[in-house]
C-alpha positions as CSV (number, residue, x, y, z in Angstrom):
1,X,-223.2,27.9,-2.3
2,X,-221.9,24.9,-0.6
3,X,-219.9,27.6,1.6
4,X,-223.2,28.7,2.8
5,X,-224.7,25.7,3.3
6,X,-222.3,24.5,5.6
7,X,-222.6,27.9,7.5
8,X,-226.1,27.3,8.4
9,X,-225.9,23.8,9.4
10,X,-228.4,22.8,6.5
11,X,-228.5,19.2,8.1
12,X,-229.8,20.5,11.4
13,X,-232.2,22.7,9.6
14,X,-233.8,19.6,7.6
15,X,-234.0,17.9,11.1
16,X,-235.8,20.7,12.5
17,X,-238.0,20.8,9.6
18,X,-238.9,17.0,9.5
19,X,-239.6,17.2,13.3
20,X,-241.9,19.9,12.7
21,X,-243.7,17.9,9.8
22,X,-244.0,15.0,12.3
23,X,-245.7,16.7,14.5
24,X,-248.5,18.7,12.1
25,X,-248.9,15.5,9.9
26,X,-248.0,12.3,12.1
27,X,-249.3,13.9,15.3
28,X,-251.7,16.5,15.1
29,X,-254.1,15.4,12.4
30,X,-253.4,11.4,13.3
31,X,-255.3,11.9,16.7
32,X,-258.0,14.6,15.4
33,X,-256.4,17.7,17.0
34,X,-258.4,20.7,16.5
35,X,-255.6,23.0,14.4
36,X,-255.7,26.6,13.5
37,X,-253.2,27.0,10.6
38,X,-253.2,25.7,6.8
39,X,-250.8,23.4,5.5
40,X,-249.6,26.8,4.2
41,X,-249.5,28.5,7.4
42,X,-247.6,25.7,8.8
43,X,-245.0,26.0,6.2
44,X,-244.9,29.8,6.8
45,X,-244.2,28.9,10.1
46,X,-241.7,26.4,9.6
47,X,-239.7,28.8,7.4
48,X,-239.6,31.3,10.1
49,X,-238.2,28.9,12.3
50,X,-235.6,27.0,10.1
51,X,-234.5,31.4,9.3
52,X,-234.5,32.0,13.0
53,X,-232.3,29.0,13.8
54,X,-230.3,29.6,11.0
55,X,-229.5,32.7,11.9
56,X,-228.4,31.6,15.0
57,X,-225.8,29.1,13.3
58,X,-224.6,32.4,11.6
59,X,-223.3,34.6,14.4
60,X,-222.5,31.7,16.2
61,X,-219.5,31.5,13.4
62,X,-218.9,34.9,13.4
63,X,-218.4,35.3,17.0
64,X,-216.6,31.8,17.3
65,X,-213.8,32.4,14.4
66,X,-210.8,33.0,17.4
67,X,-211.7,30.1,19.0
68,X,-212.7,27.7,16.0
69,X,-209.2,28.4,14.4
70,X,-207.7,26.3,17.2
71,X,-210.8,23.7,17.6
72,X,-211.9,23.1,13.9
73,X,-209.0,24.6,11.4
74,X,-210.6,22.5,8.6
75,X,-214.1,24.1,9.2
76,X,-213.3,27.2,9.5
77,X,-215.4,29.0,6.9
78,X,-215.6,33.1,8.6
79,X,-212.9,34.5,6.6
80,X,-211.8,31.9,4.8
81,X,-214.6,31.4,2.6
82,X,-217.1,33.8,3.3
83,X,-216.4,37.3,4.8
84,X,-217.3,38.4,7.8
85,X,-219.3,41.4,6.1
86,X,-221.1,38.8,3.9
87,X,-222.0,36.6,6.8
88,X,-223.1,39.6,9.0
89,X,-225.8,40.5,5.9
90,X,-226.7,37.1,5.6
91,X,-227.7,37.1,9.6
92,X,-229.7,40.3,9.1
93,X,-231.4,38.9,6.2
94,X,-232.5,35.6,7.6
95,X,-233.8,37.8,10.9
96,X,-235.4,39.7,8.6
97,X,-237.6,37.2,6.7
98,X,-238.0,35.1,10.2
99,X,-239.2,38.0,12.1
100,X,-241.3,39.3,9.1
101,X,-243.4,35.6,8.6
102,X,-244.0,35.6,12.1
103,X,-245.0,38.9,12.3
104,X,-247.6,37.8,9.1
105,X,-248.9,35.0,11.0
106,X,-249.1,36.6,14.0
107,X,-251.3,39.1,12.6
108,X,-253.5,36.4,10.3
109,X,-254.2,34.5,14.0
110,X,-255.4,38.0,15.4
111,X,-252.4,37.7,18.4
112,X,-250.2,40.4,17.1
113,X,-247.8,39.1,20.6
114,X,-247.2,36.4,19.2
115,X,-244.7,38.1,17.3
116,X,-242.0,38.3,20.0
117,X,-241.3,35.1,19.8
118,X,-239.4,35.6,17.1
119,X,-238.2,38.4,17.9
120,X,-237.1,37.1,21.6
121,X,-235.4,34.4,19.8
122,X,-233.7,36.3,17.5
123,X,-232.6,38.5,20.0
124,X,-231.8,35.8,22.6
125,X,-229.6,33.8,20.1
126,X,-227.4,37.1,19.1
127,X,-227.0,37.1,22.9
128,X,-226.0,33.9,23.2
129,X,-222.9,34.4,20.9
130,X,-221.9,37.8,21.5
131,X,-222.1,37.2,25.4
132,X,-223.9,34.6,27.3
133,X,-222.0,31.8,25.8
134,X,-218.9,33.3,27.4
135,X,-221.1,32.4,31.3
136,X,-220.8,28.8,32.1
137,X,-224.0,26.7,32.6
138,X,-226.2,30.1,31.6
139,X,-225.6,29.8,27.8
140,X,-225.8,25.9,27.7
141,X,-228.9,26.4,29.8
142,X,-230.5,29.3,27.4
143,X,-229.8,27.7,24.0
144,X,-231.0,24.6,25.5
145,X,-234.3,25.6,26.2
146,X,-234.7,27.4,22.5
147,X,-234.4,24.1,21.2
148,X,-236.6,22.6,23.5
149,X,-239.1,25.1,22.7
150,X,-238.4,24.1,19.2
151,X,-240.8,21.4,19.7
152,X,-243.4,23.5,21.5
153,X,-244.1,26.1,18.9
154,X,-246.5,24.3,16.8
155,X,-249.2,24.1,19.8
156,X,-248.5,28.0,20.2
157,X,-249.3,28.8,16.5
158,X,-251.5,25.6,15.7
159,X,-253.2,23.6,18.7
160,X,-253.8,26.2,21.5
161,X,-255.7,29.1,19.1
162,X,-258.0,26.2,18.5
163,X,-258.8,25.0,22.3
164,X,-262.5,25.6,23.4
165,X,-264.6,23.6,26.4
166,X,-265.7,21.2,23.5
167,X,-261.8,19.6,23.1
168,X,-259.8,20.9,25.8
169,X,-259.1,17.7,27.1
170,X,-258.0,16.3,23.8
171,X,-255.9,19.3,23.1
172,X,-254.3,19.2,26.6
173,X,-253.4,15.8,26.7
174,X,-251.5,16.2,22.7
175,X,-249.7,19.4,24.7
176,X,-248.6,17.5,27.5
177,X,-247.0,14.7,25.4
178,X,-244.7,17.6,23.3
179,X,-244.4,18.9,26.4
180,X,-242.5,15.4,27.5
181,X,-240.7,16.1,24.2
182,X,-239.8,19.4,24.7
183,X,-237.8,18.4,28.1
184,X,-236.2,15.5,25.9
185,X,-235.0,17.4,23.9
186,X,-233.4,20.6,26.2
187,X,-232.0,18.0,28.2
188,X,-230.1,16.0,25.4
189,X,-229.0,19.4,23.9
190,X,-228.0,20.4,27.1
191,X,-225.8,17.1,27.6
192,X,-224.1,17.9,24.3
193,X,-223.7,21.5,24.4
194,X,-221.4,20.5,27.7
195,X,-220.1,17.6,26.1
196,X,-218.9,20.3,23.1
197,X,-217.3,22.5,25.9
198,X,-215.2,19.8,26.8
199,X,-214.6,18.5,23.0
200,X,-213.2,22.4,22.0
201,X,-211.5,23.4,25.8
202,X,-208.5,24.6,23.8
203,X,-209.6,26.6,22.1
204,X,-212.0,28.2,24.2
205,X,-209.5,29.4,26.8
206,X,-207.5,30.7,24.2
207,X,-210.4,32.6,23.2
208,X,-211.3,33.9,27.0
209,X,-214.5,32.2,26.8
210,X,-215.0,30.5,30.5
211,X,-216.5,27.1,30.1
212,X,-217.9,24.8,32.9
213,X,-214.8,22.6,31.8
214,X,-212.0,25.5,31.9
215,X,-213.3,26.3,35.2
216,X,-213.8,22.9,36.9
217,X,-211.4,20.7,34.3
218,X,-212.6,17.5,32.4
219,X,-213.0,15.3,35.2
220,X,-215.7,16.9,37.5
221,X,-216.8,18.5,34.2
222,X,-217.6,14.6,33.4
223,X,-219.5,13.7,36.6
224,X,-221.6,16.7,36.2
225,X,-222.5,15.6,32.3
226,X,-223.1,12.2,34.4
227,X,-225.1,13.2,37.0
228,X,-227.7,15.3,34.0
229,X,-227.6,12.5,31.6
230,X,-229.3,10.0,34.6
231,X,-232.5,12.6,34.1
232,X,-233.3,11.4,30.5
233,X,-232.4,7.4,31.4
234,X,-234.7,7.4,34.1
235,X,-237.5,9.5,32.0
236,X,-237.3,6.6,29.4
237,X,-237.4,3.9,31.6
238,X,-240.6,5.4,33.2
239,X,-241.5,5.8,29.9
240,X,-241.4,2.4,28.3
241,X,-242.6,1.0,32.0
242,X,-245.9,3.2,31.5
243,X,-246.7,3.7,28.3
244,X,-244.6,1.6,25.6
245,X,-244.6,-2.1,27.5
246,X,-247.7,-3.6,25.6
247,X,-246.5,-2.8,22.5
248,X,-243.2,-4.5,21.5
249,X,-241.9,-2.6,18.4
250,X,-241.8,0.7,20.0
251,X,-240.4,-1.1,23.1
252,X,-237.6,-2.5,21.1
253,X,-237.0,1.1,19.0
254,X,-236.9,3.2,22.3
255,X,-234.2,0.1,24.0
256,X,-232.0,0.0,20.7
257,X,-232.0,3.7,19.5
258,X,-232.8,6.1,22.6
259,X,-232.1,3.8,26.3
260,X,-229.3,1.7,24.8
261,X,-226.9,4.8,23.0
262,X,-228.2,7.0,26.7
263,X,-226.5,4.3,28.6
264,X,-223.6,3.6,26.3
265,X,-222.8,8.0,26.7
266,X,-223.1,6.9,30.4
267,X,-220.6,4.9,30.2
268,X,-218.4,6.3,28.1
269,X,-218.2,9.9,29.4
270,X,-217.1,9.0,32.7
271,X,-213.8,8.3,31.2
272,X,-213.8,10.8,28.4
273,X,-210.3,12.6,28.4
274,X,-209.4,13.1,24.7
275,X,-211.1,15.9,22.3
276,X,-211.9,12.8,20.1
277,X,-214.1,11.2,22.8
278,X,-216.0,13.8,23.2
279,X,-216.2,14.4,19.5
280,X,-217.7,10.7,19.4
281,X,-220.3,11.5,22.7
282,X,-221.6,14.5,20.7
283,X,-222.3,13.0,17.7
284,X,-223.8,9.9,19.8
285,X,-226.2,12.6,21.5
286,X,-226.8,14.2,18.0
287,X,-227.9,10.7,16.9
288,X,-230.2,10.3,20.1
289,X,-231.6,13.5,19.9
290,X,-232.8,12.5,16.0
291,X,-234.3,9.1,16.8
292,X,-235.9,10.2,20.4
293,X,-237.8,13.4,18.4
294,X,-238.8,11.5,15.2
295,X,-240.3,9.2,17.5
296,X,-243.2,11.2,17.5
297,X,-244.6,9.7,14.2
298,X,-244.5,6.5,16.2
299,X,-246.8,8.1,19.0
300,X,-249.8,7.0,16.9
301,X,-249.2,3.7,18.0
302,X,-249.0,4.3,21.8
303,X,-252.4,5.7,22.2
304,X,-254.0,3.2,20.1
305,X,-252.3,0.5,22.0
């Protein structure tokens, strides 16, 4: 059980879940949004999207077992503790049962296209390790925006059903704040899916897989990480200018846990050489992605200020 735990990242899952909560309960229904699904509907469509995702962390394995036995030995769990035939049905199942809710709640919300979302995703994620992964910037680029879009999926299912001429301004204005959100978070996740191309080089080239940093090396590699990760700094600082300077808590939470770490991986990745360094910068970038998303049970507080 543990095995399969580990398989499908269970702690990313329970991020992507409390993010999702955040948003129905801390965001939605804290500034009157008009909303179109039940608490159960909203946990139907959470489960699609944790089985989607997951799913995603399952072929990503299965296609990645060359090159993981030279970057992570120790983690190694595709033959070695589950089979690849085992993992292959768990992939199908969890497709299955993601495709199938949506498919549910598509139909319940009487917009039977909403469906391909899943479907899209599912498809784009097999994609993305049985081929696109293998194009530099393309894959970084494509998974990057399915996480980004992570964070726009409730106001597909829940906030834009719901929009007539009586609240469109207030359902607009919740949009364009996951929108800001959304571009967070594909740029932090595109940061670090570089960032893990650097970290597992070795064992990408012995795999053929052609990485920006295979093709370019570490260094230019670096200064192109740079050059991205001055988009989110500069975001945040027209951030706090704007909208976070009268209030001094969420000031202080966006300098110490979001601006400060941002500029520290600044720093710090222009001199990256070693796989541990960039084992440190992704975990940093995992840390910032958790604190810059949760944030949005803080939003309440920014409007009201």
């Amino acid at each position: 059980m543990i095995a399969y735990l580990k398989l499908i990242r269970w702690p990313n899952l329970v991020f992507i879940a409390i993010t999702l909560i955040l948003i129905k309960f801390s965001f939605f229904e804290e500034f009157g949004a008009a909303i179109t699904l039940s608490t159960f509907g909203y946990v139907l469509i959470m489960l699609a999207t944790l089985c989607i995702a997951a799913s995603g962390y399952v072929i990503n394995d299965i296609y990645d077992v060359q090159a993981d036995k030279i970057n992570k030995p120790e983690k190694l769990i595709i033959g070695n503790k589950i089979s690849e035939k085992k993992a292959n049905n768990l992939f199908i199942i969890l497709n299955v049962i993601g495709v199938g809710i949506g498919f549910y709640l598509a139909n319940l919300l009487g917009k039977p296209g909403f469906v391909a979302i899943f479907i899209f995703s599912s498809a784009l994620l097999y994609l993305y390790a049985s081929y696109l992964k293998q194009i530099p910037v393309l894959g970084n680029v494509l998974i990057s925006l399915l996480v980004g879009f992570v964070v726009l999926l409730p106001s597909v299912f829940d906030l834009f059903p719901a929009i007539n001429s009586q609240n469109k301004q207030v359902q607009s204005l919740l949009f364009s704040i996951l929108l800001d959100y959304a571009i967070f978070a594909f740029l932090i996740n595109l940061l670090r899916e570089i960032v893990k191309d650097q970290e597992d080089v070795k064992g990408d080239y012995n795999a053929g897989i052609q990485t920006l940093p295979i093709i370019l090396g570490h260094s230019r590699t670096n200064k192109i990480i740079f050059a991205i990760g001055i988009l989110p700094v500069a975001a945040i600082v027209y951030y706090i200018y704007n909208y976070l300077f009268e209030n001094t808590f969420l000031v202080i939470y966006t300098l110490i846990f979001i601006l400060a770490p941002l500029l520290y991986f600044q720093v710090k990745i222009w001199e990256a050489k070693k796989k541990k360094h960039f084992s440190h910068l992704s975990l940093l970038l995992k840390i910032i992605m958790f604190f810059g998303l949760t944030s949005i049970g803080l939003y309440q507080f920014i409007l009201a200020s």
